[in-house]
C-alpha positions as CSV (number, residue, x, y, z in Angstrom):
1,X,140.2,74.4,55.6
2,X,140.9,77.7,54.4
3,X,140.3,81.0,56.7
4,X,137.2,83.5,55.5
5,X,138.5,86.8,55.0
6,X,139.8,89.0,58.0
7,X,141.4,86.1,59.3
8,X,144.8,87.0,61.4
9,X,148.0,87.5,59.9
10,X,151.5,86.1,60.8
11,X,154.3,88.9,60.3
12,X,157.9,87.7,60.7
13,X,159.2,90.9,61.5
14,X,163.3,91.9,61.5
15,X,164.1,93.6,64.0
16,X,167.7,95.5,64.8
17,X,171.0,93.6,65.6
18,X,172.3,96.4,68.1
19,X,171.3,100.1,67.8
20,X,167.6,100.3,68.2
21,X,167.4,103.1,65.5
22,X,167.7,100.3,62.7
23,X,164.2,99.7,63.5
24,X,162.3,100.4,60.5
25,X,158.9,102.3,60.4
26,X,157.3,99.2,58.5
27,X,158.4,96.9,61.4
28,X,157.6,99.4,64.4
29,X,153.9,99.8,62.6
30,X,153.7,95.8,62.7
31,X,154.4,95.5,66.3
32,X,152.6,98.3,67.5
33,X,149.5,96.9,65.7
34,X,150.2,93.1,66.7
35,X,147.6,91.3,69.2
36,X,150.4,89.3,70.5
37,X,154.4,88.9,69.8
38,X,156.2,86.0,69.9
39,X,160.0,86.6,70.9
40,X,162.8,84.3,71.4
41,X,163.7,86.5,74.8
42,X,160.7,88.7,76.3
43,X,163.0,90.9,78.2
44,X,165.0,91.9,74.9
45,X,162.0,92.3,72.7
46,X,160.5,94.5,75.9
47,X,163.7,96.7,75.7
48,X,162.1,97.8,72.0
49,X,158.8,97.5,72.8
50,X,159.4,100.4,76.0
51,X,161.4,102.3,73.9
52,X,158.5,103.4,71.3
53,X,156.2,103.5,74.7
54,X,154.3,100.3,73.1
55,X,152.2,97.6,75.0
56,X,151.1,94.2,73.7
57,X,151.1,90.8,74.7
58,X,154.0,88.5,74.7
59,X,155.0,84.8,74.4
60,X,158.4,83.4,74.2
61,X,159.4,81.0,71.2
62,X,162.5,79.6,71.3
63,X,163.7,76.3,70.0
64,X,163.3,74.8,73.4
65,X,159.7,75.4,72.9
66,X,159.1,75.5,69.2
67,X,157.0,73.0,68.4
68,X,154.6,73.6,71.5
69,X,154.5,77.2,71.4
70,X,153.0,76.9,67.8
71,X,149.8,76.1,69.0
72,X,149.3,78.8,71.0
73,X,150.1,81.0,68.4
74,X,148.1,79.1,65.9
75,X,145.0,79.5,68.3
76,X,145.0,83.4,68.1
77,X,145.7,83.4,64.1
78,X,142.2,81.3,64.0
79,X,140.9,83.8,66.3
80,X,141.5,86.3,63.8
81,X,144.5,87.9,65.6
82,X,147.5,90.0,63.7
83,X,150.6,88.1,65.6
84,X,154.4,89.6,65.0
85,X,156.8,86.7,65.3
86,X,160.6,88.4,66.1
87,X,163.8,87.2,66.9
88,X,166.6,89.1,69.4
89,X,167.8,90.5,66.3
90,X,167.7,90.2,62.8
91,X,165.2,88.0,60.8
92,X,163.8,85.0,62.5
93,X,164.0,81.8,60.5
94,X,167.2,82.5,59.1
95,X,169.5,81.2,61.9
96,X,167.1,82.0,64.9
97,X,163.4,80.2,65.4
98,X,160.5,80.1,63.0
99,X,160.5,78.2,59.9
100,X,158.1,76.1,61.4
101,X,155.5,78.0,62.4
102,X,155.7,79.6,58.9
103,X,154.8,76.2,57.8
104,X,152.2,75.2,59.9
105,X,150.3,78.3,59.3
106,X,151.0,78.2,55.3
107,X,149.2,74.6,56.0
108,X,146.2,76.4,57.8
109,X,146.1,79.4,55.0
110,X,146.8,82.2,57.3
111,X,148.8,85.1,55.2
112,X,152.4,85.2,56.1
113,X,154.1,88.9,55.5
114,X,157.5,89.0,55.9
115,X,158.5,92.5,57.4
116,X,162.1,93.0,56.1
117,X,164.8,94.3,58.7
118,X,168.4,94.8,59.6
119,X,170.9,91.7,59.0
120,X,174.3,90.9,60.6
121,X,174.7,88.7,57.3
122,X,174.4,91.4,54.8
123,X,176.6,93.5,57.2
124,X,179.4,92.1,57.2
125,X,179.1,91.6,53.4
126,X,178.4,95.4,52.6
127,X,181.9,96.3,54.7
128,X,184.1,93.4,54.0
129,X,184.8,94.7,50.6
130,X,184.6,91.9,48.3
131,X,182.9,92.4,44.4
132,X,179.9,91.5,44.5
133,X,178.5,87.9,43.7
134,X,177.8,84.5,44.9
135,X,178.6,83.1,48.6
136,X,177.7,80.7,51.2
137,X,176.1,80.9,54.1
138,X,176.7,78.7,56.8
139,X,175.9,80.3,59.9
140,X,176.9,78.6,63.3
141,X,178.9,75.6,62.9
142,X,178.8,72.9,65.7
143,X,179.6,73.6,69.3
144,X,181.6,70.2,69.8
145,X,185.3,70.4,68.0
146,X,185.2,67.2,66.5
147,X,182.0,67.9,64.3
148,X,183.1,71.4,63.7
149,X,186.4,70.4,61.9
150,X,184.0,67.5,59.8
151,X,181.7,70.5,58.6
152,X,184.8,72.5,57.8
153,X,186.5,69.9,55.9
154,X,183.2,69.3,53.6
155,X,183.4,72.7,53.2
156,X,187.3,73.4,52.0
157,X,186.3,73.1,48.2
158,X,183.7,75.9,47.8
159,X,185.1,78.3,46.1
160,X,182.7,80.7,47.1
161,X,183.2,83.0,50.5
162,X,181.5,81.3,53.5
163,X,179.8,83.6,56.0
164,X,179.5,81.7,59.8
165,X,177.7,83.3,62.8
166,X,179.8,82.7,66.3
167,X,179.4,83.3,69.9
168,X,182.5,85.3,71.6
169,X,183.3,82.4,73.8
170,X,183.6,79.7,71.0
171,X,185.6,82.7,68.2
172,X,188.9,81.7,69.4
173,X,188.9,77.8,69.3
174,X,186.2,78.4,65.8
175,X,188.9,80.6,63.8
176,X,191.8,77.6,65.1
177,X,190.1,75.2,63.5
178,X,189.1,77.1,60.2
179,X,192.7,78.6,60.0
180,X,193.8,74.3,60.2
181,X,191.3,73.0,58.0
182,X,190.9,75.6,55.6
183,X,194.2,77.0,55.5
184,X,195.4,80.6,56.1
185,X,193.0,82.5,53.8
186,X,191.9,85.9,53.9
187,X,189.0,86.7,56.3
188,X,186.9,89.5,57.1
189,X,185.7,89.9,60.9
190,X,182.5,92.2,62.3
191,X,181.7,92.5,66.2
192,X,178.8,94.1,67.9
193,X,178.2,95.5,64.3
194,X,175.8,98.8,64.7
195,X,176.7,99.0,67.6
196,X,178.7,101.5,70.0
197,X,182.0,99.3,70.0
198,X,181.8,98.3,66.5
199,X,184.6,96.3,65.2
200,X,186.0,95.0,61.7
201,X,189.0,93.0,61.5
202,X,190.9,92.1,58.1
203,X,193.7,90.1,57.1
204,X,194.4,86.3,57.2
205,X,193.0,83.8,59.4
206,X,195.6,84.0,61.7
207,X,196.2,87.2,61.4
208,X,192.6,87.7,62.2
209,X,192.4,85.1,65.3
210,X,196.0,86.4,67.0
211,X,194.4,90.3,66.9
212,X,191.3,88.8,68.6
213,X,193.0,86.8,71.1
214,X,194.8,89.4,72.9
215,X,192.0,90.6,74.9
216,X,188.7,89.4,76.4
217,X,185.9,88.8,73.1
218,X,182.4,89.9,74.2
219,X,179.9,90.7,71.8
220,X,177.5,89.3,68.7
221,X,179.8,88.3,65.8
222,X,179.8,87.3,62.3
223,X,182.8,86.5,60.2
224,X,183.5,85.4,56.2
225,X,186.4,83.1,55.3
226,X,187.6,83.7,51.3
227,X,186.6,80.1,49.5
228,X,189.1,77.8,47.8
229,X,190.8,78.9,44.7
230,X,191.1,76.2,41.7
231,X,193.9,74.6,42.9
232,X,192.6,73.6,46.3
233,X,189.4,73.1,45.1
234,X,190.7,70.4,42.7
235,X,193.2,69.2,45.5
236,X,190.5,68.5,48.1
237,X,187.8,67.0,45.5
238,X,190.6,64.2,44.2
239,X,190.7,65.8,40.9
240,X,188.4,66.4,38.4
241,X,185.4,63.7,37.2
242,X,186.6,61.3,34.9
243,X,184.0,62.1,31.8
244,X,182.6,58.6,31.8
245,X,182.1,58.8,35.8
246,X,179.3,57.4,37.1
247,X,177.4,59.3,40.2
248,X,178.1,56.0,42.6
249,X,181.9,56.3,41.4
250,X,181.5,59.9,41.5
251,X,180.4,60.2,45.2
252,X,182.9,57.5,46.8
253,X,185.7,59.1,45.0
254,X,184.5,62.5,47.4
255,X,184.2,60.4,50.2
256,X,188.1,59.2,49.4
257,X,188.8,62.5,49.4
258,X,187.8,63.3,52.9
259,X,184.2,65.0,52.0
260,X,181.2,64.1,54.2
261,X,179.0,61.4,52.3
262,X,176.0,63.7,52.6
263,X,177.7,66.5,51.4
264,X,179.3,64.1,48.6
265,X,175.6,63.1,47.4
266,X,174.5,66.9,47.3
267,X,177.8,68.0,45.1
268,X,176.9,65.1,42.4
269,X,173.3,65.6,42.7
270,X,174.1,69.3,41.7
271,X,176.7,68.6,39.2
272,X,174.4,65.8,37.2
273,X,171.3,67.7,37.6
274,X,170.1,65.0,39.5
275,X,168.0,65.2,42.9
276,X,170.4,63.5,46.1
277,X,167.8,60.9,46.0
278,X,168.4,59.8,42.6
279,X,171.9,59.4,43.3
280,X,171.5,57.8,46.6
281,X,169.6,55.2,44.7
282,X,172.6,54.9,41.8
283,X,174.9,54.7,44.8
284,X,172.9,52.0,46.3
285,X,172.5,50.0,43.0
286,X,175.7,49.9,42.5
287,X,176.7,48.6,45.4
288,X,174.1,45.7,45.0
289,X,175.6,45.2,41.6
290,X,179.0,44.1,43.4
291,X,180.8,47.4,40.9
292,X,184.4,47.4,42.0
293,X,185.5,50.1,44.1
């Protein structure tokens, strides 16, 4: 059932990646008229909240307790209370906690007003010095080395830059891998961006991984990868389509290739302006059909 008017609002607030001054007025209003927060760490949203001499209520949300927190936050929207949802820094829902509260109170009509705030993303990409234009965003890849190196080989044919988030203790063993799978391209590196010890590292893969290595890696970092040129792009896809492809011979020929068969169904889908469930069902058919392989 929709809300009457003057029901509470939901404000997904960005909030700074390290230096506290990145906190916009628009965001700092928000908060400091919020009923209640919900943080992904109290103590770090406290650290702001102290600093512009603010009280309000706060509640943890975190994707340990996602789904069950959104009640409780749900409950004080229908009570007609203004609630800031924030992350430890940056936006929330983009790699951090809160896409599905944003759904469940879209479902329940509540207004959702994205506060717009500092971004380790766009960063990186405003000081890595590449034209402007398309990339990829991946954010963090998997923890466990095996499924890392599977998401990085899906990934070797974009020939767009891809952007990944990382924690310092992982960087090492993460840049390893990408300099193996995805050869020794050019790379742009930021750590504890904004912040007192600000660092950006350029060069090669490896160039980029052996500067790192030589002392102990602390710190919040993000780091782009150039994407494929035409030549690997066409070496890691197994050529180019055959015009009178079908999608089913389209996708195994990926699959051949080395690409993940999800990622396989999403590349045709795109390339035949087809949805991946279409062509899951053409893949299907045809294998029900007995078509040669």
């Amino acid at each position: 059932m929709k809300p009457e008017a003057g029901s509470g609002a939901l404000h997904i607030v960005g909030t700074p990646i390290g230096n506290l001054d990145d906190l916009s007025i628009r965001a700092l209003e928000a908060l400091r008229r919020s009923d209640l927060i919900a943080c992904e760490d109290t103590r770090r949203t406290r650290v702001i909240l102290d600093r512009h001499g603010m009280k309000a209520r706060l509640v943890s949300y975190h994707k340990f307790n996602e789904a069950a927190r959104c009640e409780t936050i749900l409950a004080a929207l229908r009570e007609g209370k203004s609630v800031a949802l924030v992350s430890d820094g940056g936006t929330p829902g983009i790699s951090d906690p809160g896409a599905l509260l944003v759904r469940r109170a879209r479902e329940e009509w509540f207004r959702v007003v994205p506060v717009p705030g500092p971004s380790a993303l766009t960063a990186l990409l405003s000081a890595s010095g590449l034209p402007p234009g398309p990339f990829t965003f991946i954010g963090f890849l998997p923890h466990r080395q095996g499924e890392r190196r599977r998401m990085l080989s899906t990934l070797r044919p974009e020939a767009r830059p891809l952007v990944f988030f990382e924690s310092p203790h992982r960087i090492l063993a993460t840049l390893q891998d990408a300099l193996e799978v995805l050869g020794d391209r050019q790379a742009v590196l930021g750590r504890e961006m904004t912040k007192v010890h600000e660092e950006f590292l350029a060069g090669t893969l490896g160039a980029v991984r052996e500067s790192l290595g030589r002392r102990s890696v602390k710190g919040e970092i993000a780091f782009l990868v150039a994407g494929a040129d035409e030549a690997e792009a066409r070496r890691t896809t197994g050529d180019a389509q055959p015009a009178d492809e079908s999608p089913a011979r389209a996708v195994r020929r990926l699959v051949a290739a080395g690409c993940d068969r999800k990622e396989a169904l999403r590349r045709v889908a795109r390339e035949r302006g087809l949805s991946r469930r279409e062509v899951y069902r053409l893949v299907l058919r045809a294998a029900q059909d007995g078509e040669e392989e």
